[in-house]
N, C-alpha and C positions, 0 to 999 in steps of 0.2 A: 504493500500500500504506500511506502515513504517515495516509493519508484514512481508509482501513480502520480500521485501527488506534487511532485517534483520535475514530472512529467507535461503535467497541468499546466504550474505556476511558468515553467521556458514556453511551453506554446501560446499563452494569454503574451508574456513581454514580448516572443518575436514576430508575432501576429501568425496571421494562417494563412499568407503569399509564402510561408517556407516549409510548410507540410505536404510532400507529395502526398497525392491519394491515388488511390486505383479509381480508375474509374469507373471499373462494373466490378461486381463481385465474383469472384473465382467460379466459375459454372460448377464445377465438382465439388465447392465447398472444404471446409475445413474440419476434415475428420478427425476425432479426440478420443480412442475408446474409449480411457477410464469414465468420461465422461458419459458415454454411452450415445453420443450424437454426433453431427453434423451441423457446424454453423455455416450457412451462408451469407455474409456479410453486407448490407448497403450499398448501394452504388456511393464512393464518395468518401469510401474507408477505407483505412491503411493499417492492415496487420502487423502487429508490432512482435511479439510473443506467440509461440505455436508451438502446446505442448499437448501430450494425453490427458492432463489433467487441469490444465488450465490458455487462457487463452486473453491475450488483449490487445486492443487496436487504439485506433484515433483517426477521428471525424478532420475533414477540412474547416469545420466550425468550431475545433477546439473543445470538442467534447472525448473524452475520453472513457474507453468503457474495459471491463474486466468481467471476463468468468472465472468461476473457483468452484473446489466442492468441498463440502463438509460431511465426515462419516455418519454413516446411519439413518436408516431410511425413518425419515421421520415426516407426518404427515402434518401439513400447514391446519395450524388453529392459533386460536388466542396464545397461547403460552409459546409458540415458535416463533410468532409475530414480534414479541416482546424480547426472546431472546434475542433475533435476528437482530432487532432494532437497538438492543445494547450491545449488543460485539461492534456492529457499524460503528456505534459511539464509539465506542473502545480504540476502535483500531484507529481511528480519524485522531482522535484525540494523544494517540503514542506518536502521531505523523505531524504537531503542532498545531490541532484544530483547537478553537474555544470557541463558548457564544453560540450555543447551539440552541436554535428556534424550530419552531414547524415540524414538530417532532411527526410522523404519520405512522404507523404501521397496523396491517391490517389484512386479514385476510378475504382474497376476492381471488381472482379468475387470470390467467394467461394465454393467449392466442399463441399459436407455435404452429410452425408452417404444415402447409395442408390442412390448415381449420382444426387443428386440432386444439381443444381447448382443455385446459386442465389447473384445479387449483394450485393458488399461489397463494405464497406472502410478500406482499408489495409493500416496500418502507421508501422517506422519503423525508431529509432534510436539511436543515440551511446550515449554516455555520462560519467559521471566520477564522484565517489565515492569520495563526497570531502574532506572527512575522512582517507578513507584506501586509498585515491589513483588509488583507482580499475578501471579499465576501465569495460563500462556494456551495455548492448545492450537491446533493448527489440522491439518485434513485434508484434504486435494488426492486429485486423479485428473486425469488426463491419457491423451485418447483422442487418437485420428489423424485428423484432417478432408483435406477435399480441399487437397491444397498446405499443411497447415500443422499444427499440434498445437495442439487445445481443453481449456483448462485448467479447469475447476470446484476453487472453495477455500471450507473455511465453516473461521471462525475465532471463538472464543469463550474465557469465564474455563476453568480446566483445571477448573474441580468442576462441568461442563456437558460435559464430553466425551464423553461417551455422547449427551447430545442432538444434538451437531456430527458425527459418526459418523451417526448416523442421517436428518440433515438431507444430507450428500450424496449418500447413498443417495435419498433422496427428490427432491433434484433433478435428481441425472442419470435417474432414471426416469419426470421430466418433460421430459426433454431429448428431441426428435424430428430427428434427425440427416437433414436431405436432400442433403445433397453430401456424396456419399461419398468416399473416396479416390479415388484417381486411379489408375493401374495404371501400376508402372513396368516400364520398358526399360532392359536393361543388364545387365554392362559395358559390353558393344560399342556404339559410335557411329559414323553415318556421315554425311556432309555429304549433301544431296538430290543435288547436280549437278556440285558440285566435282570427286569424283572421290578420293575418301579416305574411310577408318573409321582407326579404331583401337580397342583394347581399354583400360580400365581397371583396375586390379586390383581385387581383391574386393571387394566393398563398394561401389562408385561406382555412378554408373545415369548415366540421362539424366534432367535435370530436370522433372519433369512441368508442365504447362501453367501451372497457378495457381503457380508458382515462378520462374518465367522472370523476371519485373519484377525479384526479390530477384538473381537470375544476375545479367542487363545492368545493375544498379548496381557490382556489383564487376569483371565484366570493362569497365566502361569506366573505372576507373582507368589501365588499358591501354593505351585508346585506343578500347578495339569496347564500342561503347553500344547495339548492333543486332543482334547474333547471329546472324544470318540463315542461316536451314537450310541454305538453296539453297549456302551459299559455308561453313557451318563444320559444325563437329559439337563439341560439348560435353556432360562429364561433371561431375556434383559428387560429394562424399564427403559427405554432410548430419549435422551432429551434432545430440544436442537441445537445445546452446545455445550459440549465437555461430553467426558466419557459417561458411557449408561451404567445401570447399577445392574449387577447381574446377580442369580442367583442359579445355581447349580451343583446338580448329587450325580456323586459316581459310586461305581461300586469297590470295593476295599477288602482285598483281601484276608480278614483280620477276624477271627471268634474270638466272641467272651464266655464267660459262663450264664448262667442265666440272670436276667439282669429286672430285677422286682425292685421293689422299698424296700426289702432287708440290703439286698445286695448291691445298693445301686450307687452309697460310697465306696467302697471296695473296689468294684468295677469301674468307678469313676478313674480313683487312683490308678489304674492300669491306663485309661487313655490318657490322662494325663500325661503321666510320664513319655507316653510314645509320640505324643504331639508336641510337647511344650518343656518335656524335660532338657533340654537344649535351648531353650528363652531366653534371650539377653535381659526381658524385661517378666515381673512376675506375670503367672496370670491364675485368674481365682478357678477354684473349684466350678465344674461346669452346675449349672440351674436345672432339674429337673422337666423335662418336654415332653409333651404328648405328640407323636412321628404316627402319623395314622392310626393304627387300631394298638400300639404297643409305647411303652417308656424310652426316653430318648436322653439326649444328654446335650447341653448347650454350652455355648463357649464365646467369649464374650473379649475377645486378646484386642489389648490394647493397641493397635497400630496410628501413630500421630499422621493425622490429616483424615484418613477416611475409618467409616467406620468398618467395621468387620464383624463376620458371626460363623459359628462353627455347630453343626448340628450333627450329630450320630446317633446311628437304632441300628438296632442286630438284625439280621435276616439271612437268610437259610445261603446265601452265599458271602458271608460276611459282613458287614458293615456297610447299609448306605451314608454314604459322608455327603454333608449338605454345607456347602458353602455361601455365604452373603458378601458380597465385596458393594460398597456405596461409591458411586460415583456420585452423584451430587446430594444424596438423601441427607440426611443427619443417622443419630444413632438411634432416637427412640423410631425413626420409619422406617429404618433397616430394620429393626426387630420386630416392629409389628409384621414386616411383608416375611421376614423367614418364619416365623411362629405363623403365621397364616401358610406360609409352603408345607414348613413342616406336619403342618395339621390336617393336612390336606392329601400324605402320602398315601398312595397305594402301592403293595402289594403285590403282584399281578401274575406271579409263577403260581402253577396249580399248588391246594392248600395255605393259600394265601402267604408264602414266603416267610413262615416259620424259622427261627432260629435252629441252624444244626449245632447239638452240645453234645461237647466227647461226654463220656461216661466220668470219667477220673474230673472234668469241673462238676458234673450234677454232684459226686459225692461228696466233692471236696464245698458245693454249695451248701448243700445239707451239715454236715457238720462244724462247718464255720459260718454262716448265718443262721442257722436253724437248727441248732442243737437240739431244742425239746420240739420238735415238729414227730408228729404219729412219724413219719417215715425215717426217723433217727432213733427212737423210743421204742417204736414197734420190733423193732429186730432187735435190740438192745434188752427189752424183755423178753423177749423170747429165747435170747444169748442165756441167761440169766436161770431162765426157765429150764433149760438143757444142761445148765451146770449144775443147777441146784437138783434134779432129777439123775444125771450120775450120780452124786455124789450118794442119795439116799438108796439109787441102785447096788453102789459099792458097799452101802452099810448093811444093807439088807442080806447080802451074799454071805458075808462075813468070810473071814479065813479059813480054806479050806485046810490046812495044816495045824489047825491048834490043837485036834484031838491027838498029835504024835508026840 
C-alpha cells in the first residue's frame, strides 16, 4: 500500500501527459490463478504489477487501483463490512493517512463480466495526506472467491472521486471470476474412519479445500501438521480478518483404565504428565467434561496471546483428543464453543465406541479406587470363606498317626 500510495502522490505532481496507457485492454486479459480469474482491464489503463495473487494498474486520470486477496472464504455481511473497512483504515493510516471522513461500508451487490452478479462489501473513504496535505479518496469491494476473499481498490486525489467510483465499477465488470466458491459443510464434522463427529456451534463449518494449507499451519502449533480425515474431523469459525478459530479431534493412540468419579484424579494425573509434564509454564489439573455420552477431561494451558483448550475421553481406539486454538475469540468463547463440541461428541463405531481396558487396569481399578466395591469384597469373602472351610476340614480329619 506505501507503493500505492507513493504511486498516487508522483502521478497527481507530474500530471497525466506522462503516464503511458494502453489503449485497449489486452483481448486475452490478465490471468491470476490464485486468484481464481481473469481481469480485463479498461480501455485507458496501464498494468503496473502482474502476479497470481495480486494485480495493479493506473488510469491516465490518475486513478490508481489494486487487487489483493485475503485467506478464507468468508461470506460479505455486517461484520466483514466492518472488518474490511478497518484494515483499509489501518493500512492507509501505516502509509501516513489522517483525517478520515465519509466512512461507508456496507454490504450490496457486484457486476462482474458477463452479468454476473454477486454479493459484495463495498467500503469507501476520504482522508488526508498528512505530508502533502493532499486530500485522497479510495473505494474497495470485496467479493468471495474459492477459499479466500478478492479485494478490488482504486484510490485517487478526493476532487476525482467520482472518477474512482466509476473506475471500480468498471473493473470489477472486467473481472471474469472462474473459481467459484467452494460449498460448505457444517456444523457437524466427522473423522472418515476414526469413529467420531461432533457438532460446532453456529457459525463454524468445515474448512473447505483451498483452506486447508491456512488450517494445518495453525493446528500444527499443536503438534498435527497433517489433518488427516481418515483419523480427525475439524471445524473453523472464519473471520474477514486474522486467522479463524479452529476447533478439532483426532484420534490418539493412548488407553487408560476406566475412567469414572472414583478414578478420574488418578487418570487425570497420567495425562497430565504425558501432555504437560514437559511445560515450561504450570498448568492446572484438567476440569471434569461431559465428551458425548461419557467423562472427559479439560485443559485449560496457559498460552500468552490466544486462548487454548484441550479436551480428552477414552474410546475403544484410544483417546479422542479435542483441541481449541482462538484466533480472535477470547477465553471465556473459546470455552463455551469447545464445551459445546465437546458435548456434542458422537461415537459412531458399532457399540457406540466403548473404551477397550486391559484386564490388569480393571483390577488394578478395583483395588485402588474401589477397594470395598461387591467386586473387590465378593471374592475377598469368598477367599476367606475357603480358608476358613480348610482349615475346619483339616481339624475335622484330625491326625491320622496319633493312635501309634
Amino acid at each position: 500500500m506505501r507503493t500505492l500510495l507513493a504511486a498516487l502522490l508522483l502521478s497527481l505532481a507530474v500530471g497525466r501527459s506522462s503516464i503511458a496507457v494502453a489503449a485497449e485492454a489486452d483481448d486475452e486479459g490478465y490471468a491470476m490463478n490464485d486468484v481464481g480469474g481473469t481481469l480485463y482491464l479498461p480501455p485507458g489503463w496501464e498494468m503496473q504489477t502482474w502476479a497470481d495473487w495480486e494485480f495493479k494498474a493506473k488510469s491516465r486520470d490518475g486513478v490508481l487501483m489494486r487487487l489483493y486477496l485475503t485467506p478464507f472464504q468468508v461470506e460479505p455481511d455486517a461484520a466483514a463490512a466492518a472488518a474490511f473497512a478497518g484494515s483499509t483504515r489501518e493500512r492507509l493510516e501505516r502509509d501516513g493517512a489522517v483525517d478520515f471522513e465519509d466512512i461507508v461500508s456496507e454490504v450490496g451487490e457486484a457486476e462482474l463480466k458477463g452479468g454476473r452478479t454477486v454479493p459484495a462489501v463495498r467500503t469507501s473513504m476520504r482522508f488526508t495526506f498528512e505530508k502533502q496535505k493532499t486530500k485522497g479518496v479510495v473505494y474497495a469491494a470485496a467479493i468471495t472467491g474459492r477459499g479466500q476473499v478478492i479485494h478490488f481498490e482504486t484510490i485517487t486525489a478526493a476532487r476525482q472521486a467520482r472518477k474512482a467510483a466509476r473506475a471500480l465499477d468498471a473493473l470489477l465488470a472486467g473481472f471474469e471470476l472462474e473459481k467459484l466458491p467452494e460449498e460448505t459443510v457444517g456444523p457437524r464434522v466427522a473423522s472418515e474412519e476414526a469413529g467420531f463427529a461432533f457438532t460446532a456451534p453456529e457459525g463454524w463449518r468445515a474448512p473447505v479445500t483451498a483452506e486447508l494449507g491456512a488450517v494445518r499451519a495453525i493446528t500444527a502449533k499443536v503438534g498435527e501438521d497433517k489433518l488427516d480425515p481418515k483419523r480427525c474431523a475439524v471445524a473453523i469459525h472464519p473471520v474477514a480478518v486474522g486467522d479463524p478459530d479452529v476447533i478439532f479431534a483426532c484420534e490418539v493412540y493412548a488407553f487408560l483404565g476406566p475412567v469414572d468419579e472414583y478414578s478420574f484424579e488418578g487418570e487425570e494425573a497420567v495425562l497430565h504428565e504425558r501432555y504437560f509434564g514437559r511445560s515450561d509454564k504450570p498448568v492446572d489439573p484438567a476440569e471434569k467434561l461431559t465428551m458425548g455420552d461419557r467423562l472427559g477431561f479439560l485443559y485449560k494451558p496457559p498460552v500468552a496471546g490466544h486462548a487454548v483448550r484441550l479436551a480428552l475421553a477414552p474410546y475403544d481406539k484410544g483417546l479422542v483428543q479435542m483441541w481449541g486454538l482462538a484466533g480472535t475469540m477470547d477465553e471465556d468463547a473459546l470455552d463455551a464453543a469447545v464445551r459445546a463440541a465437546a458435548g456434542s461428541l458422537e461415537f459412531t463405531h458399532e457399540g457406540g465406541g466403548q473404551p477397550v481396558i486391559a484386564m490388569d487396569k480393571r483390577i488394578a481399578y478395583y483395588l485402588k479406587y474401589r477397594p470395598t466395591s461387591p467386586v473387590v469384597l465378593g471374592p475377598a469373602a469368598l477367599l476367606v470363606v475357603l480358608v476358613g472351610a480348610g482349615i475346619a476340614l483339616g481339624r475335622k480329619k484330625g491326625n491320622k498317626y496319633e493312635d501309634i
